[in-house]
C-alpha positions in Angstrom: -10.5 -85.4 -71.7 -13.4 -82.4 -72.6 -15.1 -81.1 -69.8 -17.9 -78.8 -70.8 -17.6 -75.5 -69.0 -21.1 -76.4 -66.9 -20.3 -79.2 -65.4 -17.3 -77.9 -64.2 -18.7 -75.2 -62.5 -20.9 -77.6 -61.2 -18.6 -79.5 -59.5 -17.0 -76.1 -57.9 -20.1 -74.8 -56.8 -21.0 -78.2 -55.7 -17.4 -78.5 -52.8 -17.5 -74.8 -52.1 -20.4 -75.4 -50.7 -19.9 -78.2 -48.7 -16.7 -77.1 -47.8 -17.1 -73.5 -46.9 -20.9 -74.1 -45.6 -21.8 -70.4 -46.7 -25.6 -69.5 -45.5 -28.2 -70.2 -48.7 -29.2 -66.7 -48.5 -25.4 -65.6 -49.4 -25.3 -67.8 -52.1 -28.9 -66.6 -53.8 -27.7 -63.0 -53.1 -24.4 -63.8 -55.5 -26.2 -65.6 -58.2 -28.9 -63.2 -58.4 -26.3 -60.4 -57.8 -24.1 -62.1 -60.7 -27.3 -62.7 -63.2 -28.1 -58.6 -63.2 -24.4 -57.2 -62.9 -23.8 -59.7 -66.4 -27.2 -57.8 -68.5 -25.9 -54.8 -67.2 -23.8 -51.7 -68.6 -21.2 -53.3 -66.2 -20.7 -56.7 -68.1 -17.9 -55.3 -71.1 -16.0 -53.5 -68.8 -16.3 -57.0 -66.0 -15.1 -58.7 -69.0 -12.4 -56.8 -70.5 -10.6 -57.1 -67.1 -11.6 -60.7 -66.4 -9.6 -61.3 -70.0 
């Protein structure tokens, strides 16, 4: 069984949220937070130890 990489994030996103209940500001923070770091100077060096 394929699961594309979306829908499983999905899916995590989706129970972490209803598990751990964290505030909706907290999440937009991360996302936005996540979005910038990942078109920064930042993201090779994120992803070289992330590999």
């Amino acid at each position: 069984m394929d699961v594309p990489l979306w829908l499983a994030l999905l899916v995590v996103g989706v129970l972490g949220v209803k598990l751990v209940r964290p505030p909706w500001w907290l999440i937009a923070v991360l996302l936005l937070g996540g979005y910038l770091v990942a078109d920064s100077f930042l993201a090779p060096a994120i992803g070289t130890v992330l590999k």
